[in-house]
DOZA-647599 format. One record per residue (C-alpha): residue in three letters; chain; x, y, z. Coordinates in pm, whole numbers, plus 50000, padded with zeros to 5 digits. Last residue first. Layout:
// residues N
   r c    c1    c2    c3
 ala A     X     Y     Z
...
//
This chain:
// residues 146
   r c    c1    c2    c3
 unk A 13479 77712 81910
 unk A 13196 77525 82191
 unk A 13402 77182 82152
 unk A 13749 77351 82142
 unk A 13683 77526 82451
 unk A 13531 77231 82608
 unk A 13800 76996 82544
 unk A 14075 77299 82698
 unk A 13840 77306 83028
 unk A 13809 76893 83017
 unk A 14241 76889 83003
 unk A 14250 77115 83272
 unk A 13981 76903 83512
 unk A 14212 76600 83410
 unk A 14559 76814 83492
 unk A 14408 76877 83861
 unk A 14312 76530 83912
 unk A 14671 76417 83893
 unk A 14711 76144 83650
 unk A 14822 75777 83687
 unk A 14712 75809 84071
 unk A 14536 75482 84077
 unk A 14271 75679 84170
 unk A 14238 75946 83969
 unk A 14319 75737 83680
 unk A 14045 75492 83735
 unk A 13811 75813 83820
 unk A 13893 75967 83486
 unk A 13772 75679 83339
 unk A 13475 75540 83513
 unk A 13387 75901 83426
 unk A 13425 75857 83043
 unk A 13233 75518 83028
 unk A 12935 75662 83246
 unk A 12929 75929 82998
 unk A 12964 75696 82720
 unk A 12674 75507 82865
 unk A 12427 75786 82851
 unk A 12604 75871 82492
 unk A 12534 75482 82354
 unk A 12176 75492 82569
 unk A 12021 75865 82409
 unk A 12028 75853 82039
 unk A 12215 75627 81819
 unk A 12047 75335 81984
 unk A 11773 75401 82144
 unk A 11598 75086 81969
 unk A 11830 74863 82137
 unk A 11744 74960 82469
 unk A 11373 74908 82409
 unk A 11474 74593 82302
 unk A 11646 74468 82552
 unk A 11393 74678 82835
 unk A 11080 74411 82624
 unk A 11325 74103 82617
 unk A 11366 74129 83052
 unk A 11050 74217 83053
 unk A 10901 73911 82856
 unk A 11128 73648 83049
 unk A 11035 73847 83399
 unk A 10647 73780 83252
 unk A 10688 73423 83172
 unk A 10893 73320 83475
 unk A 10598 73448 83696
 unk A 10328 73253 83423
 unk A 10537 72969 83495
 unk A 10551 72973 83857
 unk A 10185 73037 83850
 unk A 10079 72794 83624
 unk A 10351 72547 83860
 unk A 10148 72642 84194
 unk A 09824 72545 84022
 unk A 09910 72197 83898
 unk A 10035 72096 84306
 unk A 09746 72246 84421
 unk A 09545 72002 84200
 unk A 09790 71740 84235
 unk A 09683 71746 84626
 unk A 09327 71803 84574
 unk A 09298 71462 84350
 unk A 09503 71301 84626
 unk A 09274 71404 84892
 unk A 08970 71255 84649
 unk A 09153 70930 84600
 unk A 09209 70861 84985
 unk A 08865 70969 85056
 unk A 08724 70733 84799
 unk A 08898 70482 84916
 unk A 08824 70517 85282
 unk A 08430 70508 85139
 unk A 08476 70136 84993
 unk A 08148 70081 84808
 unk A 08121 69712 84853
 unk A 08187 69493 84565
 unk A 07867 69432 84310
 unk A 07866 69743 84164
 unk A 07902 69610 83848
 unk A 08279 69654 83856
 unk A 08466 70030 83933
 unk A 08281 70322 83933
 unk A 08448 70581 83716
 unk A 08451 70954 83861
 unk A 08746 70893 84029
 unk A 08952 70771 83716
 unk A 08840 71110 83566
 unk A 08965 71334 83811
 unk A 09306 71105 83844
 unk A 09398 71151 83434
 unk A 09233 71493 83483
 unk A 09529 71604 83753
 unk A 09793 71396 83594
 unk A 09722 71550 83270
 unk A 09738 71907 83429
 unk A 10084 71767 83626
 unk A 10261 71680 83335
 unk A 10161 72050 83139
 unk A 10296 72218 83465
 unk A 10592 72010 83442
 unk A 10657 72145 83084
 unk A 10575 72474 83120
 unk A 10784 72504 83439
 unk A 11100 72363 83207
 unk A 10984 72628 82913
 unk A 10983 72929 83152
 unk A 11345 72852 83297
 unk A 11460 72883 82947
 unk A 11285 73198 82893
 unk A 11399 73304 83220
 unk A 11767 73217 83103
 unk A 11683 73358 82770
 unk A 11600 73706 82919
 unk A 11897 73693 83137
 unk A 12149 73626 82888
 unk A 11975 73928 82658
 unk A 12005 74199 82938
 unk A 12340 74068 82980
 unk A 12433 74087 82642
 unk A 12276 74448 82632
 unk A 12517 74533 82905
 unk A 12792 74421 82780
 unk A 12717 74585 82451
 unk A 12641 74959 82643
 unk A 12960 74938 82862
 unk A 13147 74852 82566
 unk A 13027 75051 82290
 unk A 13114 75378 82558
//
């Protein structure tokens, strides 16, 4: 029963720092390619010289596509991250929520799972006939309800 319910509250935990984890790398480009973004939105708003060099208008286009490519390129990682961010928080929010049931409903939930992984392992493997486990649960009963 403690070992169905630990190993799976480990994995529950495993997989909430993995997103977590996963989270913090996103965060991190995505903060890159914000500063990118308004490093190249600002350089395009500065006129270059005293205006005495022809305004180049191929130069302009070619820094205004770029300025919508990083711009895509910012708003695909917030959403990435913010993805990663919520399965990070549910994964931590069912851990939790798991661990405060303990001692009431998950640890016997699991032991029943447990118990009939059980008897089916030694059903099958034919350790025990299936007719002695069904008299051995009749007899548990009986002593349970006396």
């Amino acid at each position: 029963m403690i070992l169905i319910y630990a190993i799976f509250v480990f994995l529950l935990g495993a997989c909430a720092a993995l997103a977590r984890m996963r989270q913090r790398s996103l965060e991190r480009k995505f903060i890159r390619a914000a500063q990118t973004a308004t490093r190249t939105a600002k350089e395009l708003t500065f006129r270059g010289g005293n205006c005495n060099e022809v305004h180049d208008s191929l130069k302009a286009a070619k820094r205004q596509f770029e300025l919508g490519r990083l711009v895509q390129i910012r708003d695909r990682l917030e959403e990435k991250n913010h993805a990663w961010e919520r399965r990070s928080e549910t994964c931590g929010r069912i851990k939790r929520a798991l661990l405060t049931y303990k001692g009431r409903f998950a640890p016997y939930a699991f032991g029943v799972v447990d118990l009939v992984g059980v008897f089916a392992l030694l059903a099958m493997s034919k350790i025990v006939e299936p007719n002695h486990l069904q008299i051995a649960l009749q007899s548990a009963r009986m002593l349970v309800l006396k």
